[in-house]
C-alpha positions in Angstrom: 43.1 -27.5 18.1 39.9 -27.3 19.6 39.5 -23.0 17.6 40.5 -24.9 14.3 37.9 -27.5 14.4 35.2 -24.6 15.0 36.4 -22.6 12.3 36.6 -25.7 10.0 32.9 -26.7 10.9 31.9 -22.7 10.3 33.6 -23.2 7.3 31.8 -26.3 6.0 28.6 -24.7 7.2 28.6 -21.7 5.1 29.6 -23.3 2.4 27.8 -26.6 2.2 25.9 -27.6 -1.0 22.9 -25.5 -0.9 20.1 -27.1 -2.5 17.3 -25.8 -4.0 16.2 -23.4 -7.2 17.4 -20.0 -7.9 15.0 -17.2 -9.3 14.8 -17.5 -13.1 13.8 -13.9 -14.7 13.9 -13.5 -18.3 14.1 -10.2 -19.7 10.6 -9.1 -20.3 10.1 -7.1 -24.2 8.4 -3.7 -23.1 7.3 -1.4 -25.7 9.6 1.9 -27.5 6.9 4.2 -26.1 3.3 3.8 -24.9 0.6 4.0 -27.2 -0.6 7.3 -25.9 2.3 9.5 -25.6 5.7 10.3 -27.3 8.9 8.7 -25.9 10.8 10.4 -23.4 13.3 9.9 -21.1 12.7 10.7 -17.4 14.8 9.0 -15.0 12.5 10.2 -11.8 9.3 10.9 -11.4 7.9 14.3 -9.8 7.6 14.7 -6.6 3.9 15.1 -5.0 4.0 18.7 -3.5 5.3 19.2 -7.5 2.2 18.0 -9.1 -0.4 19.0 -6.1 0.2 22.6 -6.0 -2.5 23.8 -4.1 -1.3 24.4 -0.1 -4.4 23.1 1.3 -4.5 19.7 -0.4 -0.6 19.7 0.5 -1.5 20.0 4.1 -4.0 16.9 3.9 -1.6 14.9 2.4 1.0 15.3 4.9 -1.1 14.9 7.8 -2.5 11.8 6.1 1.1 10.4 6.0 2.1 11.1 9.2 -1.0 9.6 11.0 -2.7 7.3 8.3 -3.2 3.6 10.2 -2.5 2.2 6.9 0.7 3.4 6.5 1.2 3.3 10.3 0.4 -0.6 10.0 2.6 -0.8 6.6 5.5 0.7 9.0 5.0 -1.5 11.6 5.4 -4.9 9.0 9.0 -3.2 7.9 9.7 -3.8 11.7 8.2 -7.2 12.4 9.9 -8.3 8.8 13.6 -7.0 9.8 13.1 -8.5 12.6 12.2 -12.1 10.9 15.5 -11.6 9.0 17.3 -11.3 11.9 15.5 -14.1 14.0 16.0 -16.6 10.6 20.2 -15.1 10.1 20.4 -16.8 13.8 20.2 -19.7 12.8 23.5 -19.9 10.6 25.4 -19.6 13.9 25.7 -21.5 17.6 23.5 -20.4 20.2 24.8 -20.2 23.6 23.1 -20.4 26.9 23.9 -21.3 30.3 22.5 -23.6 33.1 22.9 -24.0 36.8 21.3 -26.4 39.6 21.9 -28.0 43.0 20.6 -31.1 44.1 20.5 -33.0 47.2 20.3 -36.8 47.2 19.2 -38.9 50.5 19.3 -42.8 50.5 18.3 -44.5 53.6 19.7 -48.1 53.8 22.2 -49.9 55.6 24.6 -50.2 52.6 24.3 -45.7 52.5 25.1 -46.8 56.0 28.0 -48.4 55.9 29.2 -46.4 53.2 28.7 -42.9 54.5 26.8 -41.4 51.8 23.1 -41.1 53.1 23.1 -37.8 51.4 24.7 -36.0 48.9 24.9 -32.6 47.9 25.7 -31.4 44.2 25.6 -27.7 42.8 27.1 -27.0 39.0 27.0 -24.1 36.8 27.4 -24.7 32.5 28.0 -22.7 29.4 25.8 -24.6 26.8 26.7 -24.2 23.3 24.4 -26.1 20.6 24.5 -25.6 16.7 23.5 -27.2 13.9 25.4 -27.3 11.1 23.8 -25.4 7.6 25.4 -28.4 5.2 22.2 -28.4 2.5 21.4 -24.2 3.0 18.2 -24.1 4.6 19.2 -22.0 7.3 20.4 -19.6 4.3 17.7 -20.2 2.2 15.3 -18.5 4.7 17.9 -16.1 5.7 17.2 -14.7 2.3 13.7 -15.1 2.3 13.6 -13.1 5.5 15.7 -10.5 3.2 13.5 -11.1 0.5 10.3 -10.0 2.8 12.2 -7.2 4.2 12.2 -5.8 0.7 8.8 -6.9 0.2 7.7 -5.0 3.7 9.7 -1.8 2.1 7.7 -1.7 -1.3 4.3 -2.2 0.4 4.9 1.0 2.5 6.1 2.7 -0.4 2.9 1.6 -2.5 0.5 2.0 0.5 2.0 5.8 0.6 1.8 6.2 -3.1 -1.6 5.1 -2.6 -2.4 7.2 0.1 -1.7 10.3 -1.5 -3.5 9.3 -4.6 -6.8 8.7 -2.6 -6.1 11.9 -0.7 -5.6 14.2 -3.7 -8.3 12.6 -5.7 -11.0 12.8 -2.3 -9.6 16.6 -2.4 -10.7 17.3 -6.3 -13.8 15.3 -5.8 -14.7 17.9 -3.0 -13.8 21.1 -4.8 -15.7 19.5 -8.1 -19.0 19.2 -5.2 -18.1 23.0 -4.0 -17.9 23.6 -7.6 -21.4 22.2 -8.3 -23.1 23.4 -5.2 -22.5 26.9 -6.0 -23.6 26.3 -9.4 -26.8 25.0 -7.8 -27.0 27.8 -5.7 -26.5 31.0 -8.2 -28.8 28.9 -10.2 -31.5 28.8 -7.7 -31.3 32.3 -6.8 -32.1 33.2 -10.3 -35.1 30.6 -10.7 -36.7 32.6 -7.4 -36.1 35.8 -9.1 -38.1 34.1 -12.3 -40.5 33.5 -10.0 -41.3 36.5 -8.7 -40.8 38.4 -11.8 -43.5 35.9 -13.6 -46.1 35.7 -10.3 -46.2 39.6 -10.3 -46.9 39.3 -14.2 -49.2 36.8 -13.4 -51.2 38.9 -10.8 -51.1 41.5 -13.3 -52.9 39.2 -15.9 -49.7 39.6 -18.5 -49.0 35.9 -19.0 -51.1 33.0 -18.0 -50.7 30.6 -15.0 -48.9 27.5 -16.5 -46.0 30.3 -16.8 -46.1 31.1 -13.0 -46.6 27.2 -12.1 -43.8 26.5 -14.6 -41.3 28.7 -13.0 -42.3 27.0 -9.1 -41.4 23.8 -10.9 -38.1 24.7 -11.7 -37.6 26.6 -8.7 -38.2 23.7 -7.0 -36.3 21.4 -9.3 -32.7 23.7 -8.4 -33.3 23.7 -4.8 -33.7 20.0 -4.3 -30.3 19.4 -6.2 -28.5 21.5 -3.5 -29.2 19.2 -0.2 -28.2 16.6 -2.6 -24.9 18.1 -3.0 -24.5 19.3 0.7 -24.9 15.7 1.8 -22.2 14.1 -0.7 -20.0 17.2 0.5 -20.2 15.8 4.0 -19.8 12.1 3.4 -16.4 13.7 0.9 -15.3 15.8 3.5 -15.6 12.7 6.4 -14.0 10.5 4.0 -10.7 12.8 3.4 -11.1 13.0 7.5 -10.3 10.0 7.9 -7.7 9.1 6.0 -5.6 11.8 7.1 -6.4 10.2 11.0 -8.9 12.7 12.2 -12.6 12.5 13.6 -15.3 13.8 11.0 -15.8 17.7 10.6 -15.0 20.0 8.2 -11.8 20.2 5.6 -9.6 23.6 4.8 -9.8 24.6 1.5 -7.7 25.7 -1.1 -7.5 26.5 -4.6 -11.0 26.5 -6.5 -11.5 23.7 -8.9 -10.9 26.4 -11.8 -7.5 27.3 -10.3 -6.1 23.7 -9.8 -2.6 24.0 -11.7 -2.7 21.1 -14.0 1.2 19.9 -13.8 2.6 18.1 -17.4 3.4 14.7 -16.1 6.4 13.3 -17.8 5.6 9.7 -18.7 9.3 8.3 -19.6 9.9 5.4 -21.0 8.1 1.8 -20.4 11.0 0.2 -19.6 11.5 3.0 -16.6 7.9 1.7 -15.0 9.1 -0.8 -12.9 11.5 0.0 -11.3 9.5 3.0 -10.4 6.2 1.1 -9.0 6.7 0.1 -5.8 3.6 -2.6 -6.4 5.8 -4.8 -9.2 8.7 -4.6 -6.6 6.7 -5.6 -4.0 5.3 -8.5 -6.0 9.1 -9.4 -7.5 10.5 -9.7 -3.4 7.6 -11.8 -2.7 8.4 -14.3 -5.7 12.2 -14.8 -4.3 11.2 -14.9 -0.6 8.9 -17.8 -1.7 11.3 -19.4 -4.2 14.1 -20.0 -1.2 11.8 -21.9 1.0 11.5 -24.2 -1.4 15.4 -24.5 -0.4 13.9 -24.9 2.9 11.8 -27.6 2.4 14.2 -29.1 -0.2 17.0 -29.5 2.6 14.5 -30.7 5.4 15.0 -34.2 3.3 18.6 -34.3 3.8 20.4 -35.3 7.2 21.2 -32.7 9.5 24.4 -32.8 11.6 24.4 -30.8 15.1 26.9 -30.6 18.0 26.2 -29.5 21.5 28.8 -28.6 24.1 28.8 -27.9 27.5 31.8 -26.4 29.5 31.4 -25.8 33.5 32.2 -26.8 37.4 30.6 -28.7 39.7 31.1 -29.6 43.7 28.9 -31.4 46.2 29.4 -27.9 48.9 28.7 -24.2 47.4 31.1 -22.9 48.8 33.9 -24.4 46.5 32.1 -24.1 43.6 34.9 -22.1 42.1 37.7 -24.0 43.2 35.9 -27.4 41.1 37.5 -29.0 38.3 35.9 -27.9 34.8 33.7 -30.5 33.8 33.1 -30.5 29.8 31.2 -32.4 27.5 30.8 -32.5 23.3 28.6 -34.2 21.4 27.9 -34.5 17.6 25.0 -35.9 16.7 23.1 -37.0 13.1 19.6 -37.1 12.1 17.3 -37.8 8.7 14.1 -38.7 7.5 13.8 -42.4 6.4 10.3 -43.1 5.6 7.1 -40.6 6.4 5.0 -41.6 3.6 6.7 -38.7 1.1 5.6 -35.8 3.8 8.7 -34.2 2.8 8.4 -34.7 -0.5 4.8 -33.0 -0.9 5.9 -30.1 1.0 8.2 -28.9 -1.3 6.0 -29.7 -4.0 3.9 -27.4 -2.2 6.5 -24.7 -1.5 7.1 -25.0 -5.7 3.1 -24.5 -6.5 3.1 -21.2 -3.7 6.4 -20.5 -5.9 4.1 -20.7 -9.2 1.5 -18.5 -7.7 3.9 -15.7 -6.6 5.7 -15.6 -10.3 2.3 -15.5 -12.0 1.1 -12.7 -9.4 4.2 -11.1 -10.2 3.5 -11.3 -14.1 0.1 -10.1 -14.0 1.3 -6.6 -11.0 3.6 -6.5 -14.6 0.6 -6.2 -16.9 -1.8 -4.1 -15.0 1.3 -1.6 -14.3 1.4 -1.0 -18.2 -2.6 -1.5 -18.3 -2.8 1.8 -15.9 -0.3 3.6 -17.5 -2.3 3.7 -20.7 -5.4 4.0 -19.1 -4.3 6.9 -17.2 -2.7 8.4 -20.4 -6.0 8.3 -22.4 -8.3 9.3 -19.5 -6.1 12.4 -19.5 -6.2 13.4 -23.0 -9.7 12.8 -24.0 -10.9 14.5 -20.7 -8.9 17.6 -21.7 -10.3 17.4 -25.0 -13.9 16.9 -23.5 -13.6 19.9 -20.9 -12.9 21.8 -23.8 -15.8 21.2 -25.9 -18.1 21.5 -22.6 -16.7 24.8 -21.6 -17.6 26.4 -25.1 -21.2 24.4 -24.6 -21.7 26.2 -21.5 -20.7 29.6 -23.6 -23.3 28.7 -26.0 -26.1 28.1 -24.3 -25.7 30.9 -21.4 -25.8 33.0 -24.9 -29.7 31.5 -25.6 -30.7 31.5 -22.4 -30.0 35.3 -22.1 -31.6 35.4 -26.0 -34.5 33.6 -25.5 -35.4 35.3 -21.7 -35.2 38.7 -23.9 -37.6 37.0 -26.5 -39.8 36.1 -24.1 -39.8 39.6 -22.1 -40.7 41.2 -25.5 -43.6 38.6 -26.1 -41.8 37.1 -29.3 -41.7 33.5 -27.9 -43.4 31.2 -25.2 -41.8 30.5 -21.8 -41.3 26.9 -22.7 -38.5 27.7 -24.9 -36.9 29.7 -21.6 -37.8 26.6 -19.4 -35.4 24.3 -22.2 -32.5 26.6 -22.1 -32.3 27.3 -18.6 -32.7 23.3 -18.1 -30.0 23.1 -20.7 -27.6 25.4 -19.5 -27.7 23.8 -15.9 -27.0 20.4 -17.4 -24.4 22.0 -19.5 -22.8 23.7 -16.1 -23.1 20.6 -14.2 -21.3 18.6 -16.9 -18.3 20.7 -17.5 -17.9 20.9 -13.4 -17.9 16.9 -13.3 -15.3 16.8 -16.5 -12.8 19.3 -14.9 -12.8 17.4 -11.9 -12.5 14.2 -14.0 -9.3 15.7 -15.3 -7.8 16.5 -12.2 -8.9 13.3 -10.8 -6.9 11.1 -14.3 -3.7 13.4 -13.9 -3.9 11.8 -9.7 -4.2 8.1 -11.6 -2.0 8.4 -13.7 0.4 9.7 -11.6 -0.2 7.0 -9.3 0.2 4.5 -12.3 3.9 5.8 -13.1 4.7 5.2 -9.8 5.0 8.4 -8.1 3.1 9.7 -4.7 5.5 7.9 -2.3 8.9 9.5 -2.2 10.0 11.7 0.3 9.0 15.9 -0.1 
């Protein structure tokens, strides 16, 4: 009789009236196609060691996510949140624990006396059971909650990885595009000291005149400055990639020149694909219905709670025959509610509904700027190619008058100045295309990112 009456209370406890809101999504309207692109199915994204072809960077990336804090600390939440879900499941079932004592008890008066008790003894041992019955769901509601964060915990690794390997790859290109620059810098310098010395000799020699010779010092001087310049933001790149992949500053391997990057045709698929691929908009979803069931929770707080306690044991006044006491049991059942606190319960589900609010409108907006990225990143690549292009036949161009107008100027038909505005032109022009290439390895790593790739498994 007594197994019936537990199962019937389980029974009524898992299935009470559960109070409290469910999670209301409506189908959100996303577009055929993005604006930048032609549709086209992809049902999963690339994989990182796909796209970032280059060993070196490869190498970075995976040291990054095996000893990154971030995504140490992001693995660490996953465990502290499953264990939450566990620690709030509890609480849909009885707890058990036990208790034991002795106690002596001495009274010292002629009635004790008379009677023969002036002390007594008493040891015991219980099995406590107490448990309070779910009727109104709030033990489920923040069972799922717990769920609901567990999932959350899950898609903030996942977008802390993705992130991770966007930052990496993107510190990597940054640091080829310096390498890239500083030898620029460096060839160009060592053809501005061989100006020099050509025009200080034809100085001496009293074939040109000495704003040439100062002329050619300045832009000497000019080239050399910009390579410290570069050497410095090479360190603070290299120390930056350092430590996000969990190492002290120094040096980083390379790879692949920033002429030789592979640039890999990313597959943007269709809008309606993009969120179940970024692990941000999931993230954001799990935290809207963890918040929406504690409004459960505060919801049920306002309804009676019902709770039984049980104790089963033995008990003797001598040790010794503990164990051949009579059992000694007890149940209880007990009720308890909120009458009057001056509507305390009241505001805090009002405030577990505003929280509620702000999670769905977070939610919305990790919604928008997913498709905001998306196009970003879609233009950024495209115009960037288009730019490089144009750059690259600049650079053609002008190396073509500088080697023209040096000739004109070693046969006496023109004045240095128009060498000086060339050679100025055609390191701008060098620098420029340098910076844009890097530009368009650096969109293809956001955009990427934006359609939700960088965190699965290679």
């Amino acid at each position: 009789m007594k197994h019936k009456l537990l199962i019937f209370l389980l029974a009524i406890s898992l299935s009470g009236c559960l109070v409290g809101p469910k999670v209301k999504k409506t189908e959100r309207q996303t577009p055929e196609k993005y604006a930048s692109t032609t549709a086209a199915d992809s049902s999963s994204i690339l994989g990182w060691a796909t796209v970032y072809q280059d060993t070196a960077l490869q190498t970075l990336i995976r040291q990054a996510l095996k000893q990154n804090y971030d995504v140490l600390t992001a693995l660490a939440r996953i465990d502290e949140s499953r264990a939450a879900a566990g620690y709030s499941k509890a609480d849909l079932y009885p707890s058990l624990s036990y208790s034991a004592g002795a106690s002596a008890l001495n009274l010292n008066n002629q009635q004790a006396n008379d009677l023969g008790i002036q002390q007594r003894d008493l040891y015991y041992g219980f099995g406590l059971l107490s448990w309070e019955l779910d009727l109104w769901g709030k033990a489920r509601h923040s069972g799922r909650a717990g769920k609901a964060e567990l999932a959350a915990s899950i898609e903030a690794h996942r977008a802390v990885t993705a992130s991770l390997v966007a930052q990496v790859a993107n510190l990597y290109f940054q640091l080829r595009g310096l390498d890239d620059r500083l030898a620029i810098a460096r060839a160009t310098l060592s053809l501005r000291r061989e100006a020099t010395r050509i025009i200080t000799l034809r100085f001496k020699g009293g074939e040109v005149g000495e704003l040439d010779k100062f002329q050619a010092e300045t832009q000497e001087a000019i080239a050399e400055a910009l390579i410290p310049s570069l050497e410095r933001d090479v360190a603070q790149t290299e120390n930056a990639i350092r430590l996000l992949v969990g190492e002290m500053p120094g040096t980083i391997q390379r790879g692949l020149d920033l002429r030789q990057q592979k640039l890999v045709e990313i597959p943007a698929g269709l809008p309606s694909q993009l969120l179940s691929r970024r692990p941000d908009v999931r993230q954001a979803e799990q935290k809207w219905i963890a918040q929406n069931e504690r409004i459960g929770v505060s919801q049920a707080a306002r309804y009676p709670s019902i709770s039984l306690t049980g104790a089963l044991g033995v008990a003797s006044n001598d040790l010794s025959t503990l164990a051949d006491g009579g059992a000694v049991w007890n149940l209880a059942g007990g009720i308890t509610g909120p009458i009057f606190a001056f509507n305390k319960n009241k505001r805090r589900a009002e405030m577990e509904i505003a929280k509620t609010e702000q999670s769905r409108l977070q939610y919305e907006k990790s919604v928008l700027t997913a498709f905001g990225e998306v196009e970003s990143a879609l233009v950024a690549v495209s115009t960037y190619a288009q730019e490089y292009q144009a750059r690259s036949r600049q650079v053609d161009a002008v190396r073509g008058a500088t080697r023209l107008s040096r000739a004109r100027y070693d046969d006496g038909f023109t004045n240095y100045l128009e060498v000086l505005d060339n050679e100025r032109t055609l390191l701008d022009a060098e620098l420029q295309a340098s910076t844009t290439l890097q530009r368009q390895l650096q969109a293809t790593v956001q955009l990427y990112k934006a359609l939700g790739g960088g965190w699965q498994t290679n």
